[in-house]
DSSP file (Angstrom, degrees, kcal/mol; ACC not computed):
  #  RESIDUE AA STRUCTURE BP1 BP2  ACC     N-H-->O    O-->H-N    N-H-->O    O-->H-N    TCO  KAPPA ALPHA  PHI   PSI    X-CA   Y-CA   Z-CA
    1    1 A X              0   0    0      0, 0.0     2,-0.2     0, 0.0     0, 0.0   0.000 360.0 360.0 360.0 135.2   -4.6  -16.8  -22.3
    2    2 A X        -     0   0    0      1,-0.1     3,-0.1     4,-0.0     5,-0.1  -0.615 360.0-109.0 -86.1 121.6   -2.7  -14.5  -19.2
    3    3 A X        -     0   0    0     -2,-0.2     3,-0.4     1,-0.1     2,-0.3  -0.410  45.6 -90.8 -44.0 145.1   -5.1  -13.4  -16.4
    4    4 A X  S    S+     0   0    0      1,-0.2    -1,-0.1    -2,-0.0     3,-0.1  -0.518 115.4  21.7 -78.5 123.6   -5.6   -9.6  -16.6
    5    5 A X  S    S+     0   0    0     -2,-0.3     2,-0.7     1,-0.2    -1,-0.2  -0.201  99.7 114.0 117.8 -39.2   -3.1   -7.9  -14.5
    6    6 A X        -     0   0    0     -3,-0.4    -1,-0.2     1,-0.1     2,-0.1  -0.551  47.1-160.2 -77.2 123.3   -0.7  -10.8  -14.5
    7    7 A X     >  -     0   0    0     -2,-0.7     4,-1.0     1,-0.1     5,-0.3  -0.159  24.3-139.3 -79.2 154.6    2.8  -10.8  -16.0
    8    8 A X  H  > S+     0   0    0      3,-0.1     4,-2.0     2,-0.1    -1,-0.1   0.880 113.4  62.3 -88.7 -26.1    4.8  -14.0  -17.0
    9    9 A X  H  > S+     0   0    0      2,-0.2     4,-3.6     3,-0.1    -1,-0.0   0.983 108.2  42.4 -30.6 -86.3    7.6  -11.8  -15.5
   10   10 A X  H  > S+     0   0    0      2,-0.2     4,-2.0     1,-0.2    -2,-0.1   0.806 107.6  55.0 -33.2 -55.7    5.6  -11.9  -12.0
   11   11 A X  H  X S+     0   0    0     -4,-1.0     4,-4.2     2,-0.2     5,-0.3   0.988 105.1  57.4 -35.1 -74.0    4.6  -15.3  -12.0
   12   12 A X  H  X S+     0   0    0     -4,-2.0     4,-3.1    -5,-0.3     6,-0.3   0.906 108.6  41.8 -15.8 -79.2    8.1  -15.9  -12.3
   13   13 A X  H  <>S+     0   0    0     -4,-3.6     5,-3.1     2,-0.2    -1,-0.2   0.942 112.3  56.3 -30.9 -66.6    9.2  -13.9   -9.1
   14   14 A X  H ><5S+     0   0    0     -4,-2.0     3,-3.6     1,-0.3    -2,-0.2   0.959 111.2  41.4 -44.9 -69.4    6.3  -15.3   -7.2
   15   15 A X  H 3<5S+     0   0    0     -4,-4.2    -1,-0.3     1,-0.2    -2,-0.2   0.946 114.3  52.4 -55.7 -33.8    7.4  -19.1   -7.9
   16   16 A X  T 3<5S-     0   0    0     -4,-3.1    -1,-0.2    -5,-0.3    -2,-0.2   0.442 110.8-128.2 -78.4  -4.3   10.8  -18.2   -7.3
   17   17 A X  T < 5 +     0   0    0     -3,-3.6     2,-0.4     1,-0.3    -3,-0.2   0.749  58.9 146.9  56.3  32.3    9.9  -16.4   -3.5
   18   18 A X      < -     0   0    0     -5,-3.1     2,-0.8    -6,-0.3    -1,-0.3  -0.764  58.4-110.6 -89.0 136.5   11.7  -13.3   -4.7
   19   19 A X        -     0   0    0     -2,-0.4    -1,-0.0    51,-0.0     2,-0.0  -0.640  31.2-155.7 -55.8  81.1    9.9  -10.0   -3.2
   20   20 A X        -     0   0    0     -2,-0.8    51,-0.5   -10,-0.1     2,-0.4  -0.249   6.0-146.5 -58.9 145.8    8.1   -8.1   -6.0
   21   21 A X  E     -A   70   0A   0     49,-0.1     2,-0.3    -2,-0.0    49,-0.2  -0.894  17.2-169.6-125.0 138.6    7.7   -4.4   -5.3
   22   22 A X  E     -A   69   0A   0     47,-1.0    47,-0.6    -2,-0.4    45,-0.1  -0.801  19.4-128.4-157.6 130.5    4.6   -2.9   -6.6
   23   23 A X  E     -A   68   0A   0     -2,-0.3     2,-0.4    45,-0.2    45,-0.2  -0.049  28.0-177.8 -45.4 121.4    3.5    0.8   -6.9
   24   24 A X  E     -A   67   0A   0     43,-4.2    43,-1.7    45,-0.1     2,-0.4  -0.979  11.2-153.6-128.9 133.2    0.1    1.5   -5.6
   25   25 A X  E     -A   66   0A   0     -2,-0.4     2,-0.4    41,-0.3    41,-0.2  -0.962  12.6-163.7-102.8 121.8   -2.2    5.3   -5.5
   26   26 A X        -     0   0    0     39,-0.9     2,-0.4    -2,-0.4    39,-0.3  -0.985   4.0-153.9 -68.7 119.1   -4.4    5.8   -3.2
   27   27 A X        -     0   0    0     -2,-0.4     2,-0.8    37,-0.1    37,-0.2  -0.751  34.0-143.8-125.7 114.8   -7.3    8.4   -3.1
   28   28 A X        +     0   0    0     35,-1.1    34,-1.2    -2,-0.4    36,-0.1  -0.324  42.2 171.6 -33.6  89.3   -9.6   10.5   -1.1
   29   29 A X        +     0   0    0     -2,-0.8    -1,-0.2    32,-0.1     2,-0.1   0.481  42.4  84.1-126.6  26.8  -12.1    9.8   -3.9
   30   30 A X  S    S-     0   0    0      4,-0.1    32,-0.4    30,-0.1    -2,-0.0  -0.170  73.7-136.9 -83.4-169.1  -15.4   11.4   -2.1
   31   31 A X  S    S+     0   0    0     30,-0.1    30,-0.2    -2,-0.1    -1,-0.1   0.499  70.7 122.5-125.2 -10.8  -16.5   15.1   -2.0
   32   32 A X  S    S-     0   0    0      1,-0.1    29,-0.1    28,-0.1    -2,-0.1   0.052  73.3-128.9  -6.2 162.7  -17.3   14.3    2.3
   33   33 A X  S    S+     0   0    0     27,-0.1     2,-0.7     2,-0.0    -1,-0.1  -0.447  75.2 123.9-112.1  29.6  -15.4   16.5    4.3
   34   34 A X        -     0   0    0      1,-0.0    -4,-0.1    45,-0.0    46,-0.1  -0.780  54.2-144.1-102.5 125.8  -14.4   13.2    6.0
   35   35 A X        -     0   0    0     -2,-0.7     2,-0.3    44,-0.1    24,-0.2   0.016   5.5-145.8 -65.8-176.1  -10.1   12.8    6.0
   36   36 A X  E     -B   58   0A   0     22,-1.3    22,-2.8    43,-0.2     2,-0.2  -0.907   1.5-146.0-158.1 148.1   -8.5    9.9    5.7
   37   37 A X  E     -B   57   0A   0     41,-0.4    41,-1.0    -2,-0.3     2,-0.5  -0.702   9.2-160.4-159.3 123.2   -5.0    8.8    7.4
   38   38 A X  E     -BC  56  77A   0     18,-3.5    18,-3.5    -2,-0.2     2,-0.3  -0.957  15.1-161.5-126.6 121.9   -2.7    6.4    5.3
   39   39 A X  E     - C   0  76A   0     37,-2.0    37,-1.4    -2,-0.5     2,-0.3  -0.829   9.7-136.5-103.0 152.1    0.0    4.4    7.7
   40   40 A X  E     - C   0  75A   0     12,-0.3    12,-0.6    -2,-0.3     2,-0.3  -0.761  22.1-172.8 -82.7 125.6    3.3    2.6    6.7
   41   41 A X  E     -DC  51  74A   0     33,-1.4    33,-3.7    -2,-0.3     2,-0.3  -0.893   7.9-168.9-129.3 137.1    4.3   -0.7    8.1
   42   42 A X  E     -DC  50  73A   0      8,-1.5     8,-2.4    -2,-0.3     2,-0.3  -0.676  27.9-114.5-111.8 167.8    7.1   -2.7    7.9
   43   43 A X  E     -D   49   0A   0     29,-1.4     6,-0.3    -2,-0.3     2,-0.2  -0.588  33.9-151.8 -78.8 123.9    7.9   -6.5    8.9
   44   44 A X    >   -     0   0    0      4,-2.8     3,-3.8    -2,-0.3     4,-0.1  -0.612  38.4 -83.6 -91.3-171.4   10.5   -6.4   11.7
   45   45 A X  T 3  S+     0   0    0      1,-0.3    -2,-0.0    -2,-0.2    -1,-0.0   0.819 128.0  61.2 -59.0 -34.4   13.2   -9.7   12.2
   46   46 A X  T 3  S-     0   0    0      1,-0.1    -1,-0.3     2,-0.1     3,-0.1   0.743 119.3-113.5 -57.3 -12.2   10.3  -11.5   14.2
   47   47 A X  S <  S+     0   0    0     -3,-3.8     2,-0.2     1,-0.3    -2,-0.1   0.462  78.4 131.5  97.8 -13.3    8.4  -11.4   11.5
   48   48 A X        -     0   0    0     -4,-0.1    -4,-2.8    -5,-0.0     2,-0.4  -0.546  57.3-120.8 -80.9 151.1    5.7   -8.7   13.6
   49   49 A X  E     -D   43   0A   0     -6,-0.3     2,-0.3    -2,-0.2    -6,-0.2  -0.841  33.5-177.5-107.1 155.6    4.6   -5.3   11.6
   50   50 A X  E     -D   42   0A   0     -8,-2.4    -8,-1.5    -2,-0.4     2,-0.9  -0.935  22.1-115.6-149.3 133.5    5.6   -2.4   13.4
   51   51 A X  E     -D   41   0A   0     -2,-0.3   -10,-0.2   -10,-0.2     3,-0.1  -0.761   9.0-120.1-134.4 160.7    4.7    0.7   12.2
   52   52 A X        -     0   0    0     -2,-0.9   -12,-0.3   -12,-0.6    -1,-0.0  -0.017  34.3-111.1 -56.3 128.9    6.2    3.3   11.1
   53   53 A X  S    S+     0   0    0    -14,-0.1    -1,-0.1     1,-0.1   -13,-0.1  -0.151  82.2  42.9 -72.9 161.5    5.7    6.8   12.8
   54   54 A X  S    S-     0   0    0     -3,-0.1   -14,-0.2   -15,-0.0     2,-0.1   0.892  74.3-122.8  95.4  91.4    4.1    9.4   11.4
   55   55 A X        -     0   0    0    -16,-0.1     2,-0.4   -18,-0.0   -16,-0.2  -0.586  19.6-131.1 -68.4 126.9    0.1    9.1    9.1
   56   56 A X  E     -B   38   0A   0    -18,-3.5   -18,-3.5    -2,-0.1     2,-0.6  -0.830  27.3-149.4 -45.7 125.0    0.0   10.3    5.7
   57   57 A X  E     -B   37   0A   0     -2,-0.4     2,-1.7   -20,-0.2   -20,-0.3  -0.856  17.4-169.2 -99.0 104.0   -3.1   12.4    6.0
   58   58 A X  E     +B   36   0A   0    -22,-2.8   -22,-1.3    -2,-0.6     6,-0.1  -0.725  25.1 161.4 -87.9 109.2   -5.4   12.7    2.6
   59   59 A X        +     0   0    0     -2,-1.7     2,-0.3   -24,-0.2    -1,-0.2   0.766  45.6  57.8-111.4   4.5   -7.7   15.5    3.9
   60   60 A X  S >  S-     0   0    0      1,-0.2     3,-3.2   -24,-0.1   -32,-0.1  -0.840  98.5 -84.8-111.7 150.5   -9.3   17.1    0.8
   61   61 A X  T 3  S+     0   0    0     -2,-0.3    -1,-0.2   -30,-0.2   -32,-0.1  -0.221 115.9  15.2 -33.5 156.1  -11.5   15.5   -2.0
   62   62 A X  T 3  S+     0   0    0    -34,-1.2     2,-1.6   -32,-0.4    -1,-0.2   0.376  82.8 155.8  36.1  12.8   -9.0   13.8   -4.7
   63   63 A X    <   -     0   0    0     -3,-3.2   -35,-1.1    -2,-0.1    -1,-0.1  -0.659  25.1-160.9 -98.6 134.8   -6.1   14.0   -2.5
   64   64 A X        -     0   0    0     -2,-1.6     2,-0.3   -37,-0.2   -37,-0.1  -0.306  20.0-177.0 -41.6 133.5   -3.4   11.2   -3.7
   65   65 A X        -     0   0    0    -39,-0.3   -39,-0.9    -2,-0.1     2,-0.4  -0.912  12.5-155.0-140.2 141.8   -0.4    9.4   -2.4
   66   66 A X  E     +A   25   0A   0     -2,-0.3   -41,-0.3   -41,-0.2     2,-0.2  -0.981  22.1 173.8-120.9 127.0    1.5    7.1   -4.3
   67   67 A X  E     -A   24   0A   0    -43,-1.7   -43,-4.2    -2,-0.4     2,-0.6  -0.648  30.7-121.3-146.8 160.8    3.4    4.6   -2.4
   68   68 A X  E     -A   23   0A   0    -45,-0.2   -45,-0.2    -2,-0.2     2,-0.1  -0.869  26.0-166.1-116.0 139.7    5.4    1.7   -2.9
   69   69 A X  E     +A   22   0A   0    -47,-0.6   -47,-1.0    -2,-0.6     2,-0.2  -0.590  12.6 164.0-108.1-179.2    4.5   -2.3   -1.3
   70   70 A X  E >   -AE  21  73A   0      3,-0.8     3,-3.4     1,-0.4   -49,-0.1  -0.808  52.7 -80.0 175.0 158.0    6.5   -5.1   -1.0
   71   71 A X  T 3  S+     0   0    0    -51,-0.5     2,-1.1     1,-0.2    -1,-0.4   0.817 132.2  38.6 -17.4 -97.0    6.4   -8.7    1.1
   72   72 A X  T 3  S+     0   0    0     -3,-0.1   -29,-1.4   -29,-0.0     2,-0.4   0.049 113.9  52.0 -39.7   1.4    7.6   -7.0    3.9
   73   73 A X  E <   +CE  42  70A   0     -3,-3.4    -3,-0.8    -2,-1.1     2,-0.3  -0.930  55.9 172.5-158.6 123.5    5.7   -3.4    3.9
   74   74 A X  E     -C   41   0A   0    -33,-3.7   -33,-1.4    -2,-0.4     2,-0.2  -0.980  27.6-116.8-137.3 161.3    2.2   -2.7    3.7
   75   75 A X  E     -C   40   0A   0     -2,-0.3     2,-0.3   -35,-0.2   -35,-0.2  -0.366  13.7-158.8 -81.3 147.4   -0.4    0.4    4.0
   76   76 A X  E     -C   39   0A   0    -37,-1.4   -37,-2.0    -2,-0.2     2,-0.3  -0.846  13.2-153.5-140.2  98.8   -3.0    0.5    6.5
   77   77 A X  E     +C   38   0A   0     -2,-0.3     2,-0.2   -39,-0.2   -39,-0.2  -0.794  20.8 174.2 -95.6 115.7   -6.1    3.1    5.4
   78   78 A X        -     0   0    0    -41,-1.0     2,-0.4    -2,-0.3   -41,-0.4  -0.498  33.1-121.2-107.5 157.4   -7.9    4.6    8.2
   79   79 A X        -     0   0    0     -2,-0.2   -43,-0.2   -43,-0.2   -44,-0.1  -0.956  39.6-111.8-113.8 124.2  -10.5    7.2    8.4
   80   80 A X              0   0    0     -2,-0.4   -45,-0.1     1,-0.2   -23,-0.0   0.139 360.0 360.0 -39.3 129.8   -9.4   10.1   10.5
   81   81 A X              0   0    0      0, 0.0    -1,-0.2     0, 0.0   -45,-0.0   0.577 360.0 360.0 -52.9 360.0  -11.3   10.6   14.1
C-alpha cells in the first residue's frame, strides 16, 4: 500500500536526484487584521539562498498565492511588522 501523498512517479525522481517541481497555495487563513509577507528564494552557484527582491504581501483574510518549489527555490512566510 502507497503512502498518502506519494506517487510511484515521485519516488522515482527522488531516487533518481532529478528536481521535482511541486505547486504549493498558501493562505491568509485568519479573519486578524494581521498581513503576512510571502518571499522567494533561490539557491545561487555556491549553493547559498539569496533572495529574491520584492515580498508577496497576503494582507486581507483569505488572500492566496500560488507558487511553484523546487530543490533549488523555496518560500519563506513571514508576518508583516
Amino acid at each position: 500500500m502507497r503512502e498518502s501523498g506519494s506517487s510511484p512517479r515521485s519516488n522515482r525522481a527522488v531516487q533518481q536526484g532529478k528536481s521535482m517541481t511541486k505547486t504549493v497555495r498558501i493562505e491568509n487563513a485568519d479573519t486578524s487584521n494581521h498581513q503576512v509577507r510571502v518571499f522567494r528564494e533561490m539557491k545561487n552557484d555556491a549553493g547559498e539562498w539569496v533572495r529574491e527582491p520584492g515580498a508577496i504581501g497576503l494582507d486581507r483574510p483569505t488572500s492566496m498565492i500560488q507558487e511553484t518549489i523546487w530543490r533549488e527555490k523555496r518560500l519563506v512566510i513571514e508576518e508583516a511588522d
